[in-house]
C-alpha positions as CSV (number, residue, x, y, z in Angstrom):
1,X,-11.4,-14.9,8.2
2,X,-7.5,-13.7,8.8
3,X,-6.3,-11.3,10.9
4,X,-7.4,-8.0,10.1
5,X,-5.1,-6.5,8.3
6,X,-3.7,-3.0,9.1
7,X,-2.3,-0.4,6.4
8,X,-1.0,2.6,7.9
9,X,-1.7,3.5,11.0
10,X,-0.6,6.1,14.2
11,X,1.4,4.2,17.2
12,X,3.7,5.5,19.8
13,X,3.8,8.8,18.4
14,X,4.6,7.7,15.2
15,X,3.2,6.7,11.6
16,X,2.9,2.7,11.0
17,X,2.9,1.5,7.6
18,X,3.2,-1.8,5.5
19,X,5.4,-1.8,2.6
20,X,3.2,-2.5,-0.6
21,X,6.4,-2.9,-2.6
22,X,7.4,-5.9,-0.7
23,X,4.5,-8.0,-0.9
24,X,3.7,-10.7,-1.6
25,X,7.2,-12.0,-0.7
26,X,7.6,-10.0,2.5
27,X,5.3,-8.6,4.8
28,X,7.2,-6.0,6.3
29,X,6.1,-2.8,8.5
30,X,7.6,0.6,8.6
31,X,7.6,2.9,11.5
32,X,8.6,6.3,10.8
33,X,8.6,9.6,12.9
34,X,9.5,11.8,9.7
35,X,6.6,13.1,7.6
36,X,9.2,13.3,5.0
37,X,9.4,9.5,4.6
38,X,5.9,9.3,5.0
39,X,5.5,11.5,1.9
40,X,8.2,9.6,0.3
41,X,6.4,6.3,0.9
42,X,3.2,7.6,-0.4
43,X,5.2,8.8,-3.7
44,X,7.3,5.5,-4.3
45,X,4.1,4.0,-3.9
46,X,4.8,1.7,-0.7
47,X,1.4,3.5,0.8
48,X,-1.1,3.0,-2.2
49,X,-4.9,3.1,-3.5
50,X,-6.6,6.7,-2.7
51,X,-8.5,5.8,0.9
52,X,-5.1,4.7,2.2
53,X,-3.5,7.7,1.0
54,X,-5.7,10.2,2.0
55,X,-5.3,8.7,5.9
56,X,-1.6,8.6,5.4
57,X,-1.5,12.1,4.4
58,X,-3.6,13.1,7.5
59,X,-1.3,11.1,10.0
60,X,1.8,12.5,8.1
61,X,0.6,16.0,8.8
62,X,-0.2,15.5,12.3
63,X,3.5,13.6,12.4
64,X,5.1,17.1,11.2
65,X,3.2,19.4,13.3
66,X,3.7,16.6,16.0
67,X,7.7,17.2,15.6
68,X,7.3,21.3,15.4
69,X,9.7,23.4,17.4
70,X,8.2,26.3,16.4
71,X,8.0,29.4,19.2
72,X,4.9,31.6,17.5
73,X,2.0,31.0,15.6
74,X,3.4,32.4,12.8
75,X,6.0,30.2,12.1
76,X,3.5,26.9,13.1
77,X,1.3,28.2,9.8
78,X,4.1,28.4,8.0
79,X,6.1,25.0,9.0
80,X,2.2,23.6,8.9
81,X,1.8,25.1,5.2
82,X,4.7,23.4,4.2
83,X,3.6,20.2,5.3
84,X,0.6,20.4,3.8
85,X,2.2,20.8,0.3
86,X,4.9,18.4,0.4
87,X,1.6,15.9,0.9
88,X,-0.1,17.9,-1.8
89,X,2.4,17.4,-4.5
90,X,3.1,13.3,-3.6
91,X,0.2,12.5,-6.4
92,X,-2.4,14.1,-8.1
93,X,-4.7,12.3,-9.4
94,X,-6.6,10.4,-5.7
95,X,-9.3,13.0,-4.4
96,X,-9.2,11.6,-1.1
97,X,-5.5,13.1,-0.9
98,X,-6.8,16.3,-0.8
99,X,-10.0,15.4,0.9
100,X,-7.7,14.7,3.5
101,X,-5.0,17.5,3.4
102,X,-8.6,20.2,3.3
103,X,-9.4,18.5,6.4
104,X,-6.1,18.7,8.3
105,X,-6.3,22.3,7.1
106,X,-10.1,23.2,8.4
107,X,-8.6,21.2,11.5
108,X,-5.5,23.4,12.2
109,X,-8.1,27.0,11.5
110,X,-10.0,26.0,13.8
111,X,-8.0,24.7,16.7
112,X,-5.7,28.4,16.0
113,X,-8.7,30.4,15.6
114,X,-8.5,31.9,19.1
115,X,-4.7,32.9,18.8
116,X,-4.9,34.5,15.8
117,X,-4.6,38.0,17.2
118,X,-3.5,37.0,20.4
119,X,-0.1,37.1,22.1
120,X,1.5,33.8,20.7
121,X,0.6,35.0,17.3
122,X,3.3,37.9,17.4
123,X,5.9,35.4,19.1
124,X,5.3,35.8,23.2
125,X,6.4,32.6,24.2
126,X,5.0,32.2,27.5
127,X,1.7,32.0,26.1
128,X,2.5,29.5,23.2
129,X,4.3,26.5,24.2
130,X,1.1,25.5,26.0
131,X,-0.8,26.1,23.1
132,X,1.1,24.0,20.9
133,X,0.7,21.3,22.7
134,X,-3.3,21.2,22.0
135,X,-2.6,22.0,18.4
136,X,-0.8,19.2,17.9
137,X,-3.1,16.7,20.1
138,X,-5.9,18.3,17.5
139,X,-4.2,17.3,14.9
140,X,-3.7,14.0,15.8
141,X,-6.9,12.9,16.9
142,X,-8.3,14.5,14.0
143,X,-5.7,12.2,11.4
144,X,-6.4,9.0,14.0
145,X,-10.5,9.9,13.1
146,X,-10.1,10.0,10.0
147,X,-8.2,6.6,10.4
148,X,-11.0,4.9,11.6
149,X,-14.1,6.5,10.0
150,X,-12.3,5.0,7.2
151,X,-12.2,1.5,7.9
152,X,-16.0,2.4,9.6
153,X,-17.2,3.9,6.2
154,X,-15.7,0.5,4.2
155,X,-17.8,-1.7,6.1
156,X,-20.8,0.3,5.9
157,X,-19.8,0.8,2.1
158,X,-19.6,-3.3,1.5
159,X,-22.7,-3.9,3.8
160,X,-24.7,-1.8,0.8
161,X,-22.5,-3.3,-1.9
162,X,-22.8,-7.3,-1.1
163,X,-26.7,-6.8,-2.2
164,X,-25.5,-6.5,-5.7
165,X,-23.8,-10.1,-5.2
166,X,-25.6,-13.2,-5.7
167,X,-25.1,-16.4,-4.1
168,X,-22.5,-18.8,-6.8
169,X,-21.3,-15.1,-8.7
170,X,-18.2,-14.9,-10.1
171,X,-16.8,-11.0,-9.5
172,X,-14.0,-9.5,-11.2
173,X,-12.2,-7.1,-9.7
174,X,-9.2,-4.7,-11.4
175,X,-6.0,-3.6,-9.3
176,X,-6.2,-3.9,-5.2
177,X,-8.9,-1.9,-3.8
178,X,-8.8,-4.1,-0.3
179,X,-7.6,-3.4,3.2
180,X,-4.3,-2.4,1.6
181,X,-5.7,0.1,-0.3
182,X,-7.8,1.6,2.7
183,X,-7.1,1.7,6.3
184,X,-8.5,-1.4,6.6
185,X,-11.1,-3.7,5.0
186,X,-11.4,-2.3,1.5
187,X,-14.0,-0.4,-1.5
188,X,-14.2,-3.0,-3.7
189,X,-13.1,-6.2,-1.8
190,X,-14.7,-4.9,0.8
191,X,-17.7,-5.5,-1.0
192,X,-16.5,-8.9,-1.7
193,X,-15.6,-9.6,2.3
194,X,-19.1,-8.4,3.0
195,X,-20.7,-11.4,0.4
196,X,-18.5,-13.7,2.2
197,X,-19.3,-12.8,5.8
198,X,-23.1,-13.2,4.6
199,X,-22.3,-16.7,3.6
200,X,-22.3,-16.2,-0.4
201,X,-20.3,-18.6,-2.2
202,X,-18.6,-16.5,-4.4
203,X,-15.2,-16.8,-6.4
204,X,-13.0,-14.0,-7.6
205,X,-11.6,-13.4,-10.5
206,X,-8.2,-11.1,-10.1
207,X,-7.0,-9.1,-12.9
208,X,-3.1,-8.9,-12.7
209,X,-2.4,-5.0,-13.2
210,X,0.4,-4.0,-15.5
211,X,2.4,-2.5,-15.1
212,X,3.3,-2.6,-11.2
213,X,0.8,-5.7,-11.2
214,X,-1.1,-4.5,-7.8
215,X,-3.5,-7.4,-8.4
216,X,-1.4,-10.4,-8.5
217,X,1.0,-8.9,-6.3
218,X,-1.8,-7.8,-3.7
219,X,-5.3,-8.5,-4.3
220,X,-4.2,-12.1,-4.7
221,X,-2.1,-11.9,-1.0
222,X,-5.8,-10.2,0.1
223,X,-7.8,-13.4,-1.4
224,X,-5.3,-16.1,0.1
225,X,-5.0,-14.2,3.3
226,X,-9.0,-14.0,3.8
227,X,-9.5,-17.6,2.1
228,X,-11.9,-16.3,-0.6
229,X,-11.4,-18.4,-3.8
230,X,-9.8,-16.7,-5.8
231,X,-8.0,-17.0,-9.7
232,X,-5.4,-14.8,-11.3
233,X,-5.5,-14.0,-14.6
234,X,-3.6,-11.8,-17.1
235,X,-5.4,-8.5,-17.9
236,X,-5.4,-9.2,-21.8
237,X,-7.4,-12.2,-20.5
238,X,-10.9,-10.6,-19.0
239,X,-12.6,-9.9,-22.2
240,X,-12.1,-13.8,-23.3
241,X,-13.9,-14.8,-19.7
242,X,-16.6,-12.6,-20.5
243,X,-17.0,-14.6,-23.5
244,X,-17.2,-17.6,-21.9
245,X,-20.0,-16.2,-19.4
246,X,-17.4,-17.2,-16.2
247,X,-17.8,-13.7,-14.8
248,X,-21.6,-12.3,-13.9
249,X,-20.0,-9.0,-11.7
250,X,-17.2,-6.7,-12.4
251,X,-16.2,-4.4,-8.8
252,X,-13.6,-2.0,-8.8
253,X,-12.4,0.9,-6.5
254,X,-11.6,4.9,-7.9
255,X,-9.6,7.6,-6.9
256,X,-11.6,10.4,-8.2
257,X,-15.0,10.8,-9.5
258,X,-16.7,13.8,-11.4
259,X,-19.9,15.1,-11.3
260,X,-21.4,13.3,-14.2
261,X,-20.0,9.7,-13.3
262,X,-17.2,9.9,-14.9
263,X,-14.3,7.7,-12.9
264,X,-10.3,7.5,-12.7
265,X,-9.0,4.2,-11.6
266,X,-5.9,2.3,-12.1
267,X,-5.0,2.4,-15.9
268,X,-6.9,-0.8,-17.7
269,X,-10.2,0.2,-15.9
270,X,-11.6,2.2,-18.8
271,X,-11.2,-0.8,-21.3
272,X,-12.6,-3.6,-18.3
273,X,-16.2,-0.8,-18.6
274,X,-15.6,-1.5,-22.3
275,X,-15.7,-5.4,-22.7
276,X,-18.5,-5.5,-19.3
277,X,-21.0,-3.5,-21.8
278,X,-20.5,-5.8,-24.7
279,X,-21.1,-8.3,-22.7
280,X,-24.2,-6.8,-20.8
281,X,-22.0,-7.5,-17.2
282,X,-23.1,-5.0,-14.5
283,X,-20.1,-2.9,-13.5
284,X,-19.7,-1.5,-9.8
285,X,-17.7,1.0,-8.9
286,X,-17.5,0.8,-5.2
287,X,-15.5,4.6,-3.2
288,X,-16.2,6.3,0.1
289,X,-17.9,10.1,-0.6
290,X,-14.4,11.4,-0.3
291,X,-13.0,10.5,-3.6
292,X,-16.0,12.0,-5.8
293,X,-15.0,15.4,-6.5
294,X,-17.6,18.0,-6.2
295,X,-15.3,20.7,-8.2
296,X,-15.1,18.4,-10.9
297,X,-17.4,18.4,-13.9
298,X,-16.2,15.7,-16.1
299,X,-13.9,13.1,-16.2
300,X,-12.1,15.8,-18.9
301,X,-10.5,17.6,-16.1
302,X,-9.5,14.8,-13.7
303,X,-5.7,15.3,-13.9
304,X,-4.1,11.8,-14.8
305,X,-0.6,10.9,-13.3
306,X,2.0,9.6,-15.4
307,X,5.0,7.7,-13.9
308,X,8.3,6.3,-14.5
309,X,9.1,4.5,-17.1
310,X,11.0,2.0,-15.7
311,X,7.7,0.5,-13.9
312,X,6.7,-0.3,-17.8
313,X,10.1,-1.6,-18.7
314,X,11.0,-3.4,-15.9
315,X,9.4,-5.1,-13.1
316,X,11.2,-6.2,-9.6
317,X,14.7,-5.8,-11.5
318,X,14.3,-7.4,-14.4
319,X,14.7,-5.8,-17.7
320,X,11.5,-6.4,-19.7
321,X,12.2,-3.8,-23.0
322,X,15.0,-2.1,-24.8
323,X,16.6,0.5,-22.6
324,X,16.2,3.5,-24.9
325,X,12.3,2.8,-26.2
326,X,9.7,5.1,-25.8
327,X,7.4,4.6,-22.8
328,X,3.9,6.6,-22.7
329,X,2.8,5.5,-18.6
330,X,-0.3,6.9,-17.2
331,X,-1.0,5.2,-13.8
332,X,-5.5,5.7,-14.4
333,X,-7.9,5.8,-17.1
334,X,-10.8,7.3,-17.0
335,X,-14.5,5.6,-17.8
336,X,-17.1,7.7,-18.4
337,X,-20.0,7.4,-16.2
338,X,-22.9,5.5,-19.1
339,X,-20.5,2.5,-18.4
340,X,-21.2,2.4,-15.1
341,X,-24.0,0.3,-13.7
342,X,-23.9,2.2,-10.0
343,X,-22.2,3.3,-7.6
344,X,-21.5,2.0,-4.2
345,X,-21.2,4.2,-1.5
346,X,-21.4,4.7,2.2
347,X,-24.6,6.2,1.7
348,X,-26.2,3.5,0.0
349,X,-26.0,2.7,-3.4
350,X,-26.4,5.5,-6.5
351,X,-27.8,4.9,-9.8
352,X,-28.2,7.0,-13.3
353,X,-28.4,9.6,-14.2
354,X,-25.4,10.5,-12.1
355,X,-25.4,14.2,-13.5
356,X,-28.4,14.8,-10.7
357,X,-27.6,11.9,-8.4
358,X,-24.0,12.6,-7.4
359,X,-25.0,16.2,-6.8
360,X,-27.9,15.4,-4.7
361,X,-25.8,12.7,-2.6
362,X,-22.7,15.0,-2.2
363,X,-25.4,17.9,-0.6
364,X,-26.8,15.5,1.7
């Protein structure tokens, strides 16, 4: 296997990232000491896929509060806050975004709880500089945790998931959802990492993602990188495989998940759940607990992002389409939950009827 490959992580007092626009043709890392372009990078989609997010978002909070000047509690909550919704308002639709920012939050309650009515709270400054200082080694412990629970949760998430893989299986797989989309090792490669470390022979069929074309841009890089066999393929191109019987396994990642099942993923998801059930081909959905969404009933009121236009219309500069035509670009889908075959998780794997398995697994 390659080196391990490292997404966004903190070093030197300062956030580390690799820029996902770049690949395949460069491999390029960013260090940053301003949330702001941490936020930005998140946004512009240089940090990408919801696990990766979610930790970038935690280190990018601890980076602000890390950088705080503030001189009373008061105006910490408030610079802390703000933080908190710049993150917030990066992109809507990946749970573990604000899994993440919810934790920074209980963090930050908890660590000020004891100064809330004390001196520092009403602006004393003898009694707060010293203060700060713990609240901002909180919160960067906490974002660092959260780091590598991550890439501890993915391995115990494709330890579960490579029993679903049998020995000779041809998997597809939609968008990236590998070490670049996580903190390191992946949802739904990572399931495919764990069938190779157990000696599966296995080969890996990657769809190519329109519009920003994360799988042949990424996934492939992954595949290469880790020497797993691997074939790109158009997207328009799945359904004729099927056909042909050269795929027995469809994984792919999420970014939020209701209550019932129902699933958001990179757009092109929904309609791979389509041709896998006319087909009778099991499809896995492979995310950490932190992207299903407990406040979310269906997949009705999972709020889809839509982006630029010029992601449909272009791609890396060139012009693809008329300037001036119409572009309708959600960036996920949403499959509803009967399409699904099961879940894996970092609990183990979860099965139908997900309208009283997800709730029983998310109150465990």
């Amino acid at each position: 296997m390659a080196t391990f490959i490292r997404t966004v992580y903190w070093e030197d007092d300062a956030v580390v990232f690799i820029d996902q626009r770049l690949l395949p043709d460069q491999e390029r890392y960013v260090t940053t000491r301003d949330y702001r372009e941490v936020a930005a990078a998140i946004k512009a989609l240089a940090i990408r896929g919801a696990p990766a997010i979610g930790v970038a978002a935690a280190l990018g909070i601890a980076l602000g509060v890390a950088n705080s000047r503030a001189v009373a509690l008061a105006g910490l909550r408030r610079e802390f806050d703000d933080i908190c919704r710049t993150f917030a308002m990066t992109r809507p639709t990946a749970r573990n975004l604000f899994w993440a920012v919810e934790r920074m939050e209980r963090c930050f309650r908890l660590i000020t709880a004891p100064l809330q009515s004390g001196p520092a709270a009403g602006g004393i400054r003898t009694a707060f500089p010293p203060f700060l200082a713990r609240v901002k080694k909180a919160l960067i412990d906490e974002a660092k945790l959260i780091g590598a629970e991550d890439i501890r949760i993915n391995k115990q998430l494709g330890t579960y998931g490579q029993t679903l893989i049998d020995d000779g299986d041809h998997i597809l797989t939609h968008c990236n959802a590998g070490a670049l989309a996580t903190a390191g090792y992946g949802t739904a490669l990572g399931v495919v990492r764990a069938a190779a470390e157990a000696g599966k022979k296995i080969h890996v069929y990657v769809d190519e993602t329109r519009p920003v074309l994360q799988g042949a841009r990424l996934t492939a890089w992954e595949m290469m990188r880790e020497e797993i066999p691997a074939t790109l393929i158009t997207d328009n191109m799945a359904g004729f495989l099927m056909k042909q019987g050269r795929i027995q396994k469809i994984v792919v990642g999420a970014d939020r998940i209701a209550v019932n099942g129902d699933t958001a993923n990179k757009i092109g998801t929904y309609s791979v759940a389509v041709l896998a059930k006319v087909h009778k081909i099991p499809f896995y959905v492979a995310a950490p607990l932190s992207t299903f969404d407990g406040a979310v009933k269906t997949g009705k009121d999972i709020p889809i992002e839509e982006r630029s236009p010029e992601e449909v219309t272009c791609c890396r500069g060139a012009i693809l389409a008329p300037r001036d035509i119409d572009v309708y670009n959600p960036a996920f889908d949403v499959t509803p939950g009967r399409l699904i075959a099961a879940f894996v998780t970092e609990k183990g794997l979860l099965y139908p009827p997900f309208r009283k398995t997800i709730p029983a697994l998310l109150r465990s």
